[in-house]
C-alpha positions as CSV (number, residue, x, y, z in Angstrom):
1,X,73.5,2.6,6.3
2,X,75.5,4.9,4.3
3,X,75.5,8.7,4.7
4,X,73.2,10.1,1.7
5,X,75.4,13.4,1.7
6,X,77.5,12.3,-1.5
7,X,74.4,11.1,-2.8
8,X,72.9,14.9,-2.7
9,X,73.4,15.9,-6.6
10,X,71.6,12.9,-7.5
11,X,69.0,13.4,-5.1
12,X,68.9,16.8,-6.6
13,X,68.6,15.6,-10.4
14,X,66.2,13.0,-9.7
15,X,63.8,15.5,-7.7
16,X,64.0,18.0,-10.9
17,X,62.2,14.6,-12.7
18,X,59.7,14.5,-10.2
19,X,61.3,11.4,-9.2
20,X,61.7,9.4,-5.7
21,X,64.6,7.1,-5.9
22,X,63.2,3.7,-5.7
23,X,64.5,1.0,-2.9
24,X,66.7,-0.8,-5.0
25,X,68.6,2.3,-6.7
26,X,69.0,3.3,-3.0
27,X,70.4,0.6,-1.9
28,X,72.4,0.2,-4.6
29,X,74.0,3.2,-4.3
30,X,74.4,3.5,-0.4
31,X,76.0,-0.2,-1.2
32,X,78.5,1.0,-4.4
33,X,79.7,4.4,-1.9
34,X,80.4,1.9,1.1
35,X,82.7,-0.2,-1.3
36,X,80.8,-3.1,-2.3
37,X,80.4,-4.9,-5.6
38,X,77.1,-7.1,-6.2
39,X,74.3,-7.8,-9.1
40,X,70.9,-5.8,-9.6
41,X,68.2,-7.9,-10.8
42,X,65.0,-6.4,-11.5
43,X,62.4,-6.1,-14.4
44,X,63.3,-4.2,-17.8
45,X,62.1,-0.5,-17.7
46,X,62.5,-0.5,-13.9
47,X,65.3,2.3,-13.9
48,X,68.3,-0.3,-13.5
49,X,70.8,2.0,-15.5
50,X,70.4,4.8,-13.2
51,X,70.8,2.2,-10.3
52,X,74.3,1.6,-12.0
53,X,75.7,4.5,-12.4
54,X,74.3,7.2,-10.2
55,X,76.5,6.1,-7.0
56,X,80.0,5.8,-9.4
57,X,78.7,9.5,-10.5
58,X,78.1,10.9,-7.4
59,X,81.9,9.7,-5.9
60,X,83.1,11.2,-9.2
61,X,81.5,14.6,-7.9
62,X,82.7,14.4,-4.5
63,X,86.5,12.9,-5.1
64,X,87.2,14.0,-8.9
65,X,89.7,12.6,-10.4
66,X,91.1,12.4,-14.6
67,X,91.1,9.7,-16.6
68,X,89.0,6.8,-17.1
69,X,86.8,6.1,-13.6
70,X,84.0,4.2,-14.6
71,X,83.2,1.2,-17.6
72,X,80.2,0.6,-18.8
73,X,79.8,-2.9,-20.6
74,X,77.1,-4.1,-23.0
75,X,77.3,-7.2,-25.3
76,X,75.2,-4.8,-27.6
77,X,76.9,-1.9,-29.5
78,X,73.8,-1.4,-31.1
79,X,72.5,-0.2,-27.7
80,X,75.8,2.0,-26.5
81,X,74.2,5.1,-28.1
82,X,71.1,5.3,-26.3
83,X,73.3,4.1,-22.7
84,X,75.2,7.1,-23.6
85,X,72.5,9.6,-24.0
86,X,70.5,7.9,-21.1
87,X,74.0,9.0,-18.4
88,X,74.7,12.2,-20.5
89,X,70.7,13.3,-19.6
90,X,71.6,14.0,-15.7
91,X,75.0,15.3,-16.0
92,X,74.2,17.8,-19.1
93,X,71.2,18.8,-17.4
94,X,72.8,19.6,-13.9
95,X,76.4,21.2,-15.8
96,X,78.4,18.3,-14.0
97,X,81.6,18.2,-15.3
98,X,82.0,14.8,-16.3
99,X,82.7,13.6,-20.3
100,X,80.9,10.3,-21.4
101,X,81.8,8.3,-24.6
102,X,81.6,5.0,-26.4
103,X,84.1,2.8,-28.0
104,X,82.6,0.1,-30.0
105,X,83.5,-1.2,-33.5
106,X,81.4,1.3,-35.0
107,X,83.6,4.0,-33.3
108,X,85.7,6.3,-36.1
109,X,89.8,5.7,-35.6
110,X,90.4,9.6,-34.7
111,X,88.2,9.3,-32.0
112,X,89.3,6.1,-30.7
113,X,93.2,7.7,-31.1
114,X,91.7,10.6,-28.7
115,X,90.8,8.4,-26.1
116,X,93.7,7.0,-25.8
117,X,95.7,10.2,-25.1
118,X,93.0,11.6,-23.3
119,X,89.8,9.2,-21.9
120,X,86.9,10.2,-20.4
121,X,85.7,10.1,-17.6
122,X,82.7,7.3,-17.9
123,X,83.4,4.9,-21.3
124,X,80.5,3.0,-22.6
125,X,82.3,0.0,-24.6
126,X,81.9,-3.8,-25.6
127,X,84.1,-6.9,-24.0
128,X,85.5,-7.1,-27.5
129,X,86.6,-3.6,-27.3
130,X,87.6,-4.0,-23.6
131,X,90.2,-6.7,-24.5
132,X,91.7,-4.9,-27.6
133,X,92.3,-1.8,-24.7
134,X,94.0,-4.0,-22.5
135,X,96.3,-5.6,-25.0
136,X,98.0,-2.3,-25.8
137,X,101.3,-1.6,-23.8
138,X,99.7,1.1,-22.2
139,X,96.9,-0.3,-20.4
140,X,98.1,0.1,-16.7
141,X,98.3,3.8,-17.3
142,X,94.4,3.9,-19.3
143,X,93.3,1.7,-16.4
144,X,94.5,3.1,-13.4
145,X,91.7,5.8,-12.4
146,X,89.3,3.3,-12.5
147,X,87.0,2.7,-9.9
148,X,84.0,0.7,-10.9
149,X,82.7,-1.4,-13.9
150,X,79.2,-2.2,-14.6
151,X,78.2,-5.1,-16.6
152,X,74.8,-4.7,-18.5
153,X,72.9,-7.4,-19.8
154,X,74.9,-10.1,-17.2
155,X,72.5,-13.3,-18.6
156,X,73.0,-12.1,-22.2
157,X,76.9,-12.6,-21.7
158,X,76.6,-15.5,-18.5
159,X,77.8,-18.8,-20.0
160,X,79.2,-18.0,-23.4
161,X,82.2,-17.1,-25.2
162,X,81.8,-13.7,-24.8
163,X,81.1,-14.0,-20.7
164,X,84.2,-15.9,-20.5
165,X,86.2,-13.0,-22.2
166,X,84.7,-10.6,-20.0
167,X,85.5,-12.4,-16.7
168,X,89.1,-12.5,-18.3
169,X,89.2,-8.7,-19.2
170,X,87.2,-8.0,-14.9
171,X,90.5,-10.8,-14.0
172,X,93.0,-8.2,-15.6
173,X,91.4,-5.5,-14.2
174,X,91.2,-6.5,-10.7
175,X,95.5,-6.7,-10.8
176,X,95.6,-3.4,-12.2
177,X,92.8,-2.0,-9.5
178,X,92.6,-3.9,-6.8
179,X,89.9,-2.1,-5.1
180,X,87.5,-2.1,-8.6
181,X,83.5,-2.0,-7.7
182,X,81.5,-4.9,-10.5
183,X,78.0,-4.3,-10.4
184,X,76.2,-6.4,-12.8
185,X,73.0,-5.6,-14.2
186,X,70.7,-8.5,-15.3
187,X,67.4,-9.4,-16.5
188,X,65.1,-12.0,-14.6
189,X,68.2,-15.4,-14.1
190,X,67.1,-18.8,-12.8
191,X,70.8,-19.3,-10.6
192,X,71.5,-15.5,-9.4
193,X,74.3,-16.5,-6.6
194,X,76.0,-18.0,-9.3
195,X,75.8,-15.0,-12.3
196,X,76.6,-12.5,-9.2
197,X,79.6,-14.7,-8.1
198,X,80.5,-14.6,-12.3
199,X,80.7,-10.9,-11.9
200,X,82.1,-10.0,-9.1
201,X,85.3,-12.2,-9.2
């Protein structure tokens, strides 16, 4: 089992909430902090977002780094505001220093030119988006903090077009970072071995 020291701001956040972390988000993130890449599946509304990203936060807190560290995926850009507010509500409300920000289709060009000369630390984005960024000539330099990528809304994406380009764009990523953490996140799925084999390479 892994230590739950690096896990203490979270712990922290989640008892200002009146929260107990629940098994799952435990495990997931004792398994994320030991190095492991897998799939959550549980019900919608059962706190699977926070199961995704608290662990990559937490190892941001303890090792910090610049640049780009973790990707958040959605097949939705409608959705990529609220994911973005939903991660900004424990890091504004504990002063972390992390920065958080979406690039979607509906993101303005100046923005989108920021990034690139300066990208945050978590990036909320769409496997459209994904594949434009690594198509530029500077993609081993915007990708090479990276330590994990989540994958929200796995059985949306599993078995289409847009699945396939994501497992393409998670391909190119694995060569740039070798050690890169998938964690998919996924409603209720019929063949979960094989979605979680999808995702994780």
């Amino acid at each position: 089992m892994t230590d739950l020291t690096g896990l203490k701001p979270i712990l922290q956040w989640f008892e200002t909430q009146g929260w107990q972390p629940l098994a799952f988000q435990l495990q997931t993130w004792q398994a994320y902090l030991s190095g492991q890449s897998g799939m959550i599946q549980v019900p919608t509304g059962s706190g699977k977002t926070y199961a995704a990203v608290m662990a990559p936060i937490a190892e941001m807190l303890q090792t910090p780094s610049s640049g780009l560290q973790l990707l958040y995926i959605t097949p939705l850009r409608a959705l990529s505001r609220d994911i973005e507010q939903s991660i900004l509500r424990p890091i504004q409300a504990m002063g972390w220093n992390l920065r958080v920000e979406s690039r979607t289709g509906d993101t303005g060009s100046a923005q989108k030119a920021r990034q690139l000369k300066n990208m945050p630390d978590i990036l909320i984005t769409t496997p459209e988006s994904l594949a434009l960024m690594l198509s530029y000539a500077g993609a081993k330099t915007l990708f090479k903090a990276l330590r994990g990528v989540i994958l929200d809304e796995w059985h949306e994406l599993l078995s289409s077009k847009r699945g396939t380009q994501t497992e393409l764009c998670l391909s190119h990523l694995r060569g740039l970072c070798p050690s890169l953490r998938t964690w998919a996140i996924s409603a209720t799925l019929g063949n979960v071995s094989e979605a979680a084999q999808a995702a994780v390479g």
